[in-house]
N, C-alpha and C positions, 0 to 999 in steps of 0.2 A: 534434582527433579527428574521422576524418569519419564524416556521419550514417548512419543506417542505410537500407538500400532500403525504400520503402514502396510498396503494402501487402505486396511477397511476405516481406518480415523478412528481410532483407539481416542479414549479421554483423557488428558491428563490437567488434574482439577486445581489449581491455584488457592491456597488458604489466604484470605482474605485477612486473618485475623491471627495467622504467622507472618506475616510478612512485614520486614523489617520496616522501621520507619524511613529509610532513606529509599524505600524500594515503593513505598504509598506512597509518597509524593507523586510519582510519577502515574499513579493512577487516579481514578474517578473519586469521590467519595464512595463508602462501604454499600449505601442506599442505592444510588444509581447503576454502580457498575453490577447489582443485583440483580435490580429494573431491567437493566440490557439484558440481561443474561438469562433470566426467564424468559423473558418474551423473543430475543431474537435466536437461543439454541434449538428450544421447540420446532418452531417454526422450519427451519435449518433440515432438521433433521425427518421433517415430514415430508418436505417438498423436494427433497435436495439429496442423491445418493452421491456420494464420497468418494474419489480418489486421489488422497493425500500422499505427498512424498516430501523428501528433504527435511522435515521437521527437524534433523540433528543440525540442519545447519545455522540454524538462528541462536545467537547467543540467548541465557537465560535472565543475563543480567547485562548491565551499564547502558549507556546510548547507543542507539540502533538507527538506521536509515533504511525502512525496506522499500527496494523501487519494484513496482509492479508496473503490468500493462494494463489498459485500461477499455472495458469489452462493455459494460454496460452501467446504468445506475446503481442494480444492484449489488455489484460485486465489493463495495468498499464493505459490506455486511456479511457478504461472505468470506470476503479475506481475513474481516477481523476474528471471526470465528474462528477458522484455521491457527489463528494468530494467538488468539487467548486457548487455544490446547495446547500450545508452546512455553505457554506461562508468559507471553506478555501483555500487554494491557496498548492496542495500537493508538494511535493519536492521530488523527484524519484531519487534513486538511480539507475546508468547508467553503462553499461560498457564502459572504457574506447575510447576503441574501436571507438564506436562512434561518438564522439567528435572532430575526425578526419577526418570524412567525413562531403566533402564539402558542405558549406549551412547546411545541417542537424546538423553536430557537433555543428555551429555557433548559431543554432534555440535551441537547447537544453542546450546549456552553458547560451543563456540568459532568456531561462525559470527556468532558477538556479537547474536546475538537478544536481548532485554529480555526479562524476565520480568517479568510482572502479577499483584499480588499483591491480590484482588479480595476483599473483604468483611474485611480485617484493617489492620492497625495498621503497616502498611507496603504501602497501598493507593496513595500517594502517591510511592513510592521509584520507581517506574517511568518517571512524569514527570520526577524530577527524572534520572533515568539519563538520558532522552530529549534532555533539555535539555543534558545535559553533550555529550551526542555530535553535538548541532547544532553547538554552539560549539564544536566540536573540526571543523566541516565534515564529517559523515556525513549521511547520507540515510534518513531515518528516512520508512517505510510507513506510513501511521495507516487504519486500517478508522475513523470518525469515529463509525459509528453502535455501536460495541463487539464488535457480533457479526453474524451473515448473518442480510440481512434477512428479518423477517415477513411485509411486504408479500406478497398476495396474487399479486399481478402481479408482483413482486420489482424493484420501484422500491424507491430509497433511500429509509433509514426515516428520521425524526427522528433527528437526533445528540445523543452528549454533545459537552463543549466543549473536551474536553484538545489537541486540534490547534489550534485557534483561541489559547487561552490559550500555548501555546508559540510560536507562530508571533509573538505579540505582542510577547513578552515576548522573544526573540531577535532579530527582526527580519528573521528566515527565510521566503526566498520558498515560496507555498506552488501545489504544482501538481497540478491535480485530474486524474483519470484515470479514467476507467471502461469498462467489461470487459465481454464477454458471450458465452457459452457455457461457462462452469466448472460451470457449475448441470448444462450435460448429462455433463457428463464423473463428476460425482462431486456428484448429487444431496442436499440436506440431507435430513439422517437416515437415508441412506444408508453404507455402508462400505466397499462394492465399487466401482469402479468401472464406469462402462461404456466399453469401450476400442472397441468396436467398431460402426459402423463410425465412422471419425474424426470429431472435435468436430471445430469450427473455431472457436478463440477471440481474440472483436473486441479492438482494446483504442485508443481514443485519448485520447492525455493534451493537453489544452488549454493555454492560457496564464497563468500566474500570477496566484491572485485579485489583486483592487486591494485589500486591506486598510488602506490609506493615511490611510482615512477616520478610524480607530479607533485609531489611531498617538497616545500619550501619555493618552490615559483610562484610567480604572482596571481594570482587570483584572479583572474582576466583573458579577455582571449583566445587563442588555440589552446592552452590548456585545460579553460573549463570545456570548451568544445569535446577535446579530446577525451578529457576524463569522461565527460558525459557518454559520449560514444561507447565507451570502454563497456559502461552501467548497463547502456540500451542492446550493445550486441551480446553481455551475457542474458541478458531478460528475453530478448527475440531467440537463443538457442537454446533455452531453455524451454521458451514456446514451440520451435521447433521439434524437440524432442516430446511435447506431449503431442504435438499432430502427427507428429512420423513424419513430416514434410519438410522440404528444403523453402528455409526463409528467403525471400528476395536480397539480392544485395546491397542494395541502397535504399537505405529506411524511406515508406512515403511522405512526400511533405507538401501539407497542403499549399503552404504558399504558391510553389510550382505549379500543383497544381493550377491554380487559382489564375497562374500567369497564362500557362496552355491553354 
């Protein structure tokens, strides 16, 4: 598949109807992922000027982990864009929530989005969906720190460890990616957008952490800690390099915050 133009976002078009059947599974059905694609490329591309990088770095095929930062609501729409001119088909982690409302819930279950089932007794079922769709070869999105960060300056917060612990526990490369300008398009705690006059949203995805190191330890611990770290400090210099800016060296975390 060839790569896409960088930075003006060159297209590269995914056949729908070449694609292998081990390679559909991992995607929407032919209907839906059409639906998406109509409506939300347009869109994209009216309100939203482009500058794309790393697109060689994301595998074309097998299970994928991409960890991104996380800047606004609308960015899981932008990223998949970027994502599907790479040739893959992302799988977004959802709040449950959701899935509930009418038509939308129904439009988002069969885009094969995961549902998060947060504070209950199938808080854990999301992972393991996750898990099932790596080892099926899908390309599952993880925001690593849960939700858009607190960070004052909106550098990546501290993670939890659910990408690291999958990424282990499968053997799935994981490739960091970070983003910037979703924050002006559709500000947190905002609900309108601001369409006018156009965003421009950065985005480059780097090269596959080396998790290598942490390859047959226990799955617990300072190891996911660690590994997690590993995900979040390539994602935050990656950040770094589209700000020009020197990232802070200690990720912020609200907790602390919350204690100060």
């Amino acid at each position: 598949m060839s790569q896409p133009s960088e930075p003006t976002g060159g297209e590269v078009q995914p056949s729908p109807a070449g694609t292998p059947a081990s390679r559909r599974s991992s995607r929407p059905p032919r209907f839906w992922e059409f639906l998406a694609v109509v409506i939300v490329k347009p869109l994209s591309l009216l309100f939203i000027k482009r500058r794309w990088r790393g697109g060689e770095n994301v595998p074309r095929k097998g299970g994928l982990i991409i960890a991104a930062n996380h800047l606004s609501w609308s960015d899981p729409v932008l990223l998949s864009h970027y994502l599907y001119n790479t040739g893959r088909w992302p799988v977004i982690l959802a709040k449950s929530g959701i899935f509930k409302v009418p038509f939308l819930g129904h439009a988002v279950a069969q885009l094969r989005a995961i549902p998060v089932h947060r504070g209950s007794t199938e808080a854990t079922q999301s992972l393991k969906t996750a898990e099932e769709r790596l080892r099926a070869g899908g390309c599952i999105l993880f925001y690593p720190e849960g939700t858009i960060t607190r960070d004052p300056e909106l550098w990546p917060m501290a993670a939890k460890t659910g990408a690291a612990r999958l990424a282990l526990a499968t053997g799935v490369p994981v490739v960091p990616i970070a983003h910037w300008g979703a924050q002006e398009l559709l500000p947190y705690g905002e609900k309108k957008p601001r369409l006018f006059p156009r965003k421009t949203f950065h985005v480059l995805a780097g090269p596959p952490v080396d998790l290598s190191k942490y390859q047959g330890q226990p799955l617990r611990g300072s190891v996911l800690r660690d590994a997690t770290a590993d995900i979040m400090a390539a994602v935050t210099d990656l950040l770094a390099e589209i700000r020009d800016e020197k990232a802070p060296e200690v990720p912020y975390d609200p907790k602390n915050a919350a204690q100060g």
